[in-house]
N, C-alpha and C positions, 0 to 999 in steps of 0.2 A: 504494500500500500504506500503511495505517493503522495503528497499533497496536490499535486499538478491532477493527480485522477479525480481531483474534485474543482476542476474549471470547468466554466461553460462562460460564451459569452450571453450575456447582459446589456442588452441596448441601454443607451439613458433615456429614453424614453416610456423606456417600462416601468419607470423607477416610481411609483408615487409623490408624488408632492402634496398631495391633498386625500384626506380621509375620506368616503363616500355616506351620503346620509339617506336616509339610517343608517345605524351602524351596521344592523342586519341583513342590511339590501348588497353588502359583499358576496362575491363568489367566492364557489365550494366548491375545489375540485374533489370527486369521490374517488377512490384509488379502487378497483376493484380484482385488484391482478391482473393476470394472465386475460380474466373475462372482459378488460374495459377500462374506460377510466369513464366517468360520469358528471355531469356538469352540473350544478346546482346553484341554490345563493345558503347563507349562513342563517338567514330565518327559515330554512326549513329542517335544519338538524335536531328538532325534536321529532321529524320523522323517522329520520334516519337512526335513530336511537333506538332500542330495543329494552323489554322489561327484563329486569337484572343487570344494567346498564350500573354502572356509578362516574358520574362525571366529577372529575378533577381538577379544580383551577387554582393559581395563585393568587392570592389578594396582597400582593404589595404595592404600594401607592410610592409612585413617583416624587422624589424632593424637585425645587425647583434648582437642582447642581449645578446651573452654567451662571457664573459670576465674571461680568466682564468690570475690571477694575483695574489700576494706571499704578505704577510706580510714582515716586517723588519727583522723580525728573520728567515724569509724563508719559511715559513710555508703555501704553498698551498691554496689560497680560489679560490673559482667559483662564479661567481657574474652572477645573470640573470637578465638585466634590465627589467623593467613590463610597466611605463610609468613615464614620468615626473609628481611631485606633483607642482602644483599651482604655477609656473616657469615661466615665459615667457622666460624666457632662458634657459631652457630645459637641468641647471644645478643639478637640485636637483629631484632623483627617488627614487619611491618605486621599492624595487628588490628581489629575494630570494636569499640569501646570505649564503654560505655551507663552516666553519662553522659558521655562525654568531653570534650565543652563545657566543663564545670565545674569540669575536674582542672587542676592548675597543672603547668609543665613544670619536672621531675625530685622532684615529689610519689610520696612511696613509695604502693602497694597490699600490702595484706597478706593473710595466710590465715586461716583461723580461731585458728588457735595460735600468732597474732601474732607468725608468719612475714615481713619482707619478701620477698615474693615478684618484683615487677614494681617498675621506674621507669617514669613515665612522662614518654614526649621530649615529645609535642607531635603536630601534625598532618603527616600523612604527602601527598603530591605527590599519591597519588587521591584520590578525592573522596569522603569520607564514611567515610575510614580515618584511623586515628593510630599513632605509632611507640615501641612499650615495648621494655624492654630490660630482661635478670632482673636482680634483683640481690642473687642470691644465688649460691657458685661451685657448682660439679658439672656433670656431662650436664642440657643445659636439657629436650629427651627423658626422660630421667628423669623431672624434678620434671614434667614436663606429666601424663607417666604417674601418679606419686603424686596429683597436687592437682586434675589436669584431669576434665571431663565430657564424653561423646559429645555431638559436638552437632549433636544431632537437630533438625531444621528447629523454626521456631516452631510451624504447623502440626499439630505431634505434640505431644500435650498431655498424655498419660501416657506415663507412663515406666516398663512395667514389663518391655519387653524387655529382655535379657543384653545387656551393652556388645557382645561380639564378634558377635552379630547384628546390628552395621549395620558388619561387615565380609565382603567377599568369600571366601569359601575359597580363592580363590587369590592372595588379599593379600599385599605383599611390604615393599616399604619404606614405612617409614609418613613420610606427608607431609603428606597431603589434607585442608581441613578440612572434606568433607562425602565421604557415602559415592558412588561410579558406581553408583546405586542398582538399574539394568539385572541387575548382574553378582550382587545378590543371594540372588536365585533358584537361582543354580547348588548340586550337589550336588556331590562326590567320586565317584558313582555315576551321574550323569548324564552327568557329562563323561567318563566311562573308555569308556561306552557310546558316545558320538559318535565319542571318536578310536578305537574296536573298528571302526567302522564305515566308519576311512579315513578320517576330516577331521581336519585339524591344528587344533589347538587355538593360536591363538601372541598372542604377550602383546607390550599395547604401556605405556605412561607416560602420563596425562598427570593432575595435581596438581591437584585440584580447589580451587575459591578462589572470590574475592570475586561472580562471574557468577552462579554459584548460591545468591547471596544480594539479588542487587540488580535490581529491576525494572525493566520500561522504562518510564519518567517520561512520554517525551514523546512525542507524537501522530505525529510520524514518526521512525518506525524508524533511518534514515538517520541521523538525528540521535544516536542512541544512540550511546556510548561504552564498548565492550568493552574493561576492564580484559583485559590477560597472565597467559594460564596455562602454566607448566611445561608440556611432553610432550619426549617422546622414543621415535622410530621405530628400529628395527634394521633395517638393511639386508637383510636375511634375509628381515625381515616382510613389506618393500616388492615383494622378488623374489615373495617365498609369492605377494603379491596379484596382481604381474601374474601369473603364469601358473595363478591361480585361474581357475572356471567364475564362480564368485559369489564374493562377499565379502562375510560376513556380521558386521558389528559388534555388537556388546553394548554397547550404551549409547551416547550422546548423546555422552560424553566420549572414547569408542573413534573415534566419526567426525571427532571435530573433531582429534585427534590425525593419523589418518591424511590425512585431506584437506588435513592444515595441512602434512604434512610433503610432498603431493603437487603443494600448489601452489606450496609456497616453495622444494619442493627442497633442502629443508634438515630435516636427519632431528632434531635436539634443540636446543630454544632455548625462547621465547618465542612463542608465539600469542596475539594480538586476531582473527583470524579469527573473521569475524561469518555463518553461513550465513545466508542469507534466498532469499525468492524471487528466480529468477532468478539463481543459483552453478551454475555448472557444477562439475558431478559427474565426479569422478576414479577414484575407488576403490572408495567404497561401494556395494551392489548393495541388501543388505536390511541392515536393524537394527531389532535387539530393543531396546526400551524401554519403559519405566513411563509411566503417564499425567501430563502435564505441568499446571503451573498456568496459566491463561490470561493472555493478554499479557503474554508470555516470550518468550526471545530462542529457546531450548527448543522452545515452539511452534513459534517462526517456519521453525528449523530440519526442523521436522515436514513443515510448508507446504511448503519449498521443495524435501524427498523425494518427496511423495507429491501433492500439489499441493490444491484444495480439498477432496478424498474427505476429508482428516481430519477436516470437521465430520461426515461420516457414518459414521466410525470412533467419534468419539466420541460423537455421539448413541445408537448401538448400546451402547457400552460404557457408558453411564449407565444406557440401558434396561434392559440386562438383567445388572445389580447389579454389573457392576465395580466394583473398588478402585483408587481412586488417589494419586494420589504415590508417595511414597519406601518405603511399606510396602505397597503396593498392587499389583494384579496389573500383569499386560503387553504388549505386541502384537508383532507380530513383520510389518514394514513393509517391502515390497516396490517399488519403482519402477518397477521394469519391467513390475510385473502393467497389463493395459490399463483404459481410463480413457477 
């Protein structure tokens, strides 16, 4: 296995720049193996669901992480908060910091109304992060709230969607610095209709962070270094799963959540759980998800559900005008369908 075996081109025109309304009125590719692929929208996946169903999503709620703030001498930085390190006061982050090279350690940043907002330490233990710290008092929550921006992938290049659209309707603690983009789609209306119909709806954690920011550099995978993301499994969820028919996740960050908790046995902590090909499969049966960018660990994770059918999943969803990424339509990916 290669990283290069996980390219495909990607026009920029397929790329979303704007969410589609309703949320629901997104397309559903259905994967059907060998038999088909199947074309649908995301309001109608409480058909598509079956009784002994249990559906699985993450409710973490988006911080607003992009802080555009100046040096003293005036000079432009963009700070992307990641999560607090080892704080109970949720003063002191790991962030990616643009330029951070050039910043001296405990050089103030400020706001436009030459606020100090941020010190910053210096370079943090991952690779290609550094560590600030406010330095102003109050809820640092708060001031992220007042000063911060959604931060929407680079990728998205307009910006005229509502902040609260690149959050979940069933969003709860806010942590994450990027949205479970899977869980977008969902309505109030769409979900009351699933669980009318007898599937549980049940919610797990897990913290989106630096992975959803950082490529795979090098030619084998193996080699790759998955940074730790927050999750957290409830006991309840894990029971739900066994004695579900199917297990259906919502998103990318729903499977790595559950499978991390299913192979460590250990229900809330830290995962570098890297799926690839060749991971035996615990819990997940199907999952809904957005189209991924190529040579991504995201992909790889694709690859290692469905196995090579996703170059023909996605050649289909190119042909016939899907949206992709973060604002883009969806599939709904089956493993067991035959192959």
């Amino acid at each position: 296995m290669r990283t290069s075996d996980f390219d495909y081109d990607l026009p920029a025109d397929r790329i979303a720049q704007h969410p589609v309304e309703p949320r629901d009125s997104a397309r559903l590719l259905v994967d059907r193996g060998t038999t088909g692929i199947e074309h649908r929208h995301v309001r109608d996946l409480d058909t598509l669901l079956r009784e002994g169903d249990l559906l699985v999503v993450n409710d973490t709620r988006v911080i607003p992480a992009r802080l555009g703030l100046h040096r003293e001498s005036g000079g432009r930085v963009e700070v992307l908060l990641l999560e607090p390190i080892d704080d109970s006061s949720g003063r002191t982050w790991q962030a990616l910091v643009r330029p951070g090279g050039r910043l001296r350690a405990g050089e103030l940043l400020y706001d436009d109304s030459e606020r100090s907002i941020l010190q910053f330490v210096g370079r943090s233990s991952a690779d290609d992060t550094f560590v600030v710290e406010f330095a102003t008092t109050g809820d640092p929550l708060a001031l992220i709230d007042e000063v911060g921006e959604m931060p929407l992938p680079p990728y998205i290049t307009e910006r005229s969607a509502e902040a609260e659209r690149y959050q979940t309707v069933y969003a709860r603690r806010a942590a994450s610095a990027a949205a479970p983009t899977a869980g977008l789609h969902f309505t109030p209306d769409l979900l009351a209709r699933i669980e009318q119909r007898g599937i549980p709806v049940v919610r797990v954690e897990l913290v989106v962070g630096l992975d959803t920011f950082k490529p795979v550099s090098v030619e084998d995978p193996t080699e790759h270094r998955m940074h730790s993301e927050w999750y957290s499994v409830d006991q309840s969820v894990l029971t739900a799963a066994s004695e579900a028919r199917r297990v259906v996740a919502v998103g990318t960050t729903a499977v790595r959540s559950l499978e991390s908790a299913a192979t460590t046995r250990i229900r809330q902590g830290r995962t570098d759980l890297f799926i690839r090909r060749g991971y035996e499969w615990k819990v997940v049966d199907l999952m809904m998800t957005n189209f991924h960018l190529p040579r991504t660990t995201l992909l790889m994770m694709i690859d290692a559900f469905v196995g090579g059918r996703w170059r023909d999943i996605y050649s289909a969803a190119l042909r016939d005008d899907y949206r992709f990424l973060s604002f883009g339509d969806a599939m709904l990916l089956d493993r067991h369908a035959p192959s």
